[in-house]
N, C-alpha and C positions, 0 to 999 in steps of 0.2 A: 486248788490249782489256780483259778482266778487272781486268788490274794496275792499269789507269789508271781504272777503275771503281772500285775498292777505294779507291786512292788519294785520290779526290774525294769517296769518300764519308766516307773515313777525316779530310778535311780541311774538308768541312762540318761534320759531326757535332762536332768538337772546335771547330771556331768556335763553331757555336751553344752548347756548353757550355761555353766561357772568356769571348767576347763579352759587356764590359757589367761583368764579376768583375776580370776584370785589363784593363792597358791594352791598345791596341789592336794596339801590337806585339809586345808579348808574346803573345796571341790569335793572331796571325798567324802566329809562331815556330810556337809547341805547334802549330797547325795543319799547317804546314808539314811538321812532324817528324812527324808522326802519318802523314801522306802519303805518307812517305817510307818509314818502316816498314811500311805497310800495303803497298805498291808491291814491298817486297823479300820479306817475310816470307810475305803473303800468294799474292804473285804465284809462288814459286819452290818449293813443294811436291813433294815425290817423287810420280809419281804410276804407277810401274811397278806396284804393286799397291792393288787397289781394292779396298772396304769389307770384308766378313765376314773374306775370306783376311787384309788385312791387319790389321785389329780384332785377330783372332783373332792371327795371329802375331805380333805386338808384344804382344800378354797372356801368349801364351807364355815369351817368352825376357825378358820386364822382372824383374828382383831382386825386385820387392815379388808376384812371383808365390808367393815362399815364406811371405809370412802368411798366414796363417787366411783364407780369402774371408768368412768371418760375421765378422771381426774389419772387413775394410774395407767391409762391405756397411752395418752398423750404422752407422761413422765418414760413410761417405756420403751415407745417406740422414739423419742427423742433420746433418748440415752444410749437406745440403740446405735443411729444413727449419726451419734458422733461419737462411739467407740469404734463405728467402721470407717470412720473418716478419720481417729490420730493418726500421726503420724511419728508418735514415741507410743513405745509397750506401757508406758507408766500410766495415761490418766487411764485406758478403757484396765487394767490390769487392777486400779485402787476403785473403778465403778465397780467392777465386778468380787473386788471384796466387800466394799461399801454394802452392795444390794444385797447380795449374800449373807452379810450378817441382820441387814435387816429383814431378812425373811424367816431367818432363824428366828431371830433377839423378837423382831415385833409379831411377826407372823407365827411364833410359836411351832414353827415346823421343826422337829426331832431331828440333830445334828447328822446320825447314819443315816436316816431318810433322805433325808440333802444331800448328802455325798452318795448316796445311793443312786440318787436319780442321777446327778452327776457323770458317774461313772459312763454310763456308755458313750456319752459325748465325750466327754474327758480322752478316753482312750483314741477315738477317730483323730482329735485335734494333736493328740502328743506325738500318734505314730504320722500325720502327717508333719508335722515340725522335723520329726525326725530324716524324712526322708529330706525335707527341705536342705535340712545341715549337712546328712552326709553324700558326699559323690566317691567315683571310684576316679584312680589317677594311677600316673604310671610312677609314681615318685612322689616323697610327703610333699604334701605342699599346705599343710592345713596345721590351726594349732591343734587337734589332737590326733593321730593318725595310725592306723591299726592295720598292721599287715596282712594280706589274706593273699599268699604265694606271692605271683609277679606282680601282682597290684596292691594298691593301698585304698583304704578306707578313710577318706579327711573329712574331720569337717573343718569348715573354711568360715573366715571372719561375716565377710558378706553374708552367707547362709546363712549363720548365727544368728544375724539381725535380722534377716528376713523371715526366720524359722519366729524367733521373739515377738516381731510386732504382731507375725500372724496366728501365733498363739493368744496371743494378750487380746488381741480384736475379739475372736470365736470365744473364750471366755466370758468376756464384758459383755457379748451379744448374748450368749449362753446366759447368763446369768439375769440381764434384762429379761429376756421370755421367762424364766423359769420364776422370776418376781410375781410377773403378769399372772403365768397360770396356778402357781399356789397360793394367789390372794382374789385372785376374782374370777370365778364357773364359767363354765360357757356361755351358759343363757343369758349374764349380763353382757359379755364381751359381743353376744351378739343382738341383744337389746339397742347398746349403743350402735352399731353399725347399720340398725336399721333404723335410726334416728337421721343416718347422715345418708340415706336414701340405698344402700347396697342392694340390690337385688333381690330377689326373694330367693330365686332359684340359687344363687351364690349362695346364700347364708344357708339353706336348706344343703344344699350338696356338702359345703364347708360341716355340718352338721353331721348329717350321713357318716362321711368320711371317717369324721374323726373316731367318729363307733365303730364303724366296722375297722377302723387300724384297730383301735384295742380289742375289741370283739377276736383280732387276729392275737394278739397278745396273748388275753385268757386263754385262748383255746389251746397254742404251745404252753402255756405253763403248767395246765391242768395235763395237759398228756407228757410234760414232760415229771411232773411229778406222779404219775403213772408208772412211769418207765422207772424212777427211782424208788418208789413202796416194790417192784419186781427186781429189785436187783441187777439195773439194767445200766448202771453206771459204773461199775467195780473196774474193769482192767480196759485198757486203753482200745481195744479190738471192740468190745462191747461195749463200749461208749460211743466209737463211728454208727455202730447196727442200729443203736437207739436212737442219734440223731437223723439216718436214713428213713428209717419206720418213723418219726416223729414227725419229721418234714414231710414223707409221703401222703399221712393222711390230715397234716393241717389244715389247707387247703380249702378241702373238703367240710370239713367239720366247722371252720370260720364261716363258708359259704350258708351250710346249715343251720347256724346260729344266726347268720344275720336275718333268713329266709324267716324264720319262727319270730326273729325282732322286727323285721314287718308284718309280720300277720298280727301279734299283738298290738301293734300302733290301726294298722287297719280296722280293729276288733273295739276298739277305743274310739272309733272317730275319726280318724287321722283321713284329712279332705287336701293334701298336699301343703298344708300351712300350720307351721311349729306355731305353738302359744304356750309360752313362759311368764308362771305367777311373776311377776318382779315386784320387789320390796322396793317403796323408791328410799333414797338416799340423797339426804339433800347435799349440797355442794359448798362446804364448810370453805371458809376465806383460810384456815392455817392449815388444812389438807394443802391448798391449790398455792397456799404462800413458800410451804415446805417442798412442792413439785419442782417449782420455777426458782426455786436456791439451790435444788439440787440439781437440776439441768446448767445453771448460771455456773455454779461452781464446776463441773465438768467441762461444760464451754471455755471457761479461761483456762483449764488448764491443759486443753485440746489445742487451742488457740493460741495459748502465750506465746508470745516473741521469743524463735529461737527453738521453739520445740520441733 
């Protein structure tokens, strides 16, 4: 059911951005094919290990785990920062292919895995673009327009672009972070931050946090694959009772999970102050030559005259 959710939405969203710009079968092609990808790529994710565990162990073993974490922390968050700042969909839209496939291609991270992660961001960004494009009107006034009784459904030129640049930004950003966290663990990313003086208490909370979200994660997926070893997924009525019952005692059971993951850090030693082995890694001149060409190159063409 997801797949085919992805799929449609994957072949809206590319209508209402080619609709109007190219002809109408060609519109309908790209759509098609967007569908079709969103349907395989989206739909077909590994999904034997869920969030922190596997975050964490795909940062582990990726090759680009040997730069500098302050050499791709910088590259990141500057790439970030000017895919939020173009002002055309094209340069943050070619970062976020660019990064993307070097996370693949160098990072070694498995292509469903990547679309996998993907996905739930993917979906928040498209259904917002979408709402960006369409408005309701009393009369067409958009280039594609859908009757729904006395009103219409357009979308309109201006939306278009604004639906565009704000998809293409949330991508590029999306796909910056997602660089950052499948090539370098937490305990570096926050090694370096405590290099540049961050608080303890900040890095320790930022720490906590980010466990107990996954902590929450595991805990739905293990009770949601509960509920499907019971047969508790079949007809559409007994798929509301399982999400109800599943949510009801999430909660609870994250709460409990996190309570037994402080008593074993307590049980350990744990004196309010993280201490992470770190490997150092020295800080190689064609890492940091390769950062600053690939921000340069993005910069011009965020910046070009005219854009």
């Amino acid at each position: 059911m997801k797949k085919v959710l992805w799929g449609l939405l994957a072949f809206v969203l590319t209508l209402a951005f080619t609709w109007g710009s190219l002809p109408g079968n060609y519109a309908l092609a790209m759509g098609i094919a967007a569908a079709l990808l969103a349907f395989f790529l989206l739909g077909h994710g590994e999904h034997s290990h869920h969030g922190a565990v596997s975050f964490d162990q795909l940062a582990q073993r990726s090759p680009l785990g040997k730069v500098h974490p302050g050499i791709k922390i910088l590259f990141s968050l500057g790439a970030l920062f000017l895919c939020a700042g173009a002002k055309s969909p094209w340069p943050p839209l070619l970062a976020g292919l660019v990064l993307g496939g070097v996370t693949v291609w160098k990072g070694k991270v498995p292509v469903r895995r990547y679309f996998s992660f993907l996905a739930l961001p993917l979906s928040f960004i498209a259904l917002s673009a979408l709402v960006m494009i369409f408005h309701l009107s009393h009369f067409p006034v958009g280039l594609l327009d859908i009757p729904l009784g006395p009103v219409w459904l357009s979308a309109t030129a201006a939306g278009r672009q604004d639906a565009m640049l704000t998809f293409c930004r949330a991508m590029g950003g999306v796909s910056c972070l997602y660089f950052l966290s499948l090539s370098t663990p937490l305990p570096e990313v926050i090694h370096c931050l405590e290099k540049i003086h961050v608080p303890q208490v900040v890095l320790e909370l930022m720490f906590l946090i980010y466990r107990f979200l996954f902590l929450l994660w595991e805990e739905g997926q293990r009770r949601n694959q509960a509920a499907q070893a019971r047969m508790g997924q079949g007809r559409f009525g007994r798929k509301v009772q399982s999400f109800a019952l599943v949510a009801q005692g999430l909660l609870g059971g994250a709460i409990l999970r996190a309570e037994r993951s402080w008593q074993a850090m307590e049980s350990r030693g744990y004196d309010g102050t993280f201490c992470f082995l770190q490997e150092k890694k020295p800080v190689r001149f064609r890492h940091g030559l390769w950062a600053a060409l690939g921000l340069a190159a993005l910069g011009i063409t965020v910046f070009w005259p005219g854009r």
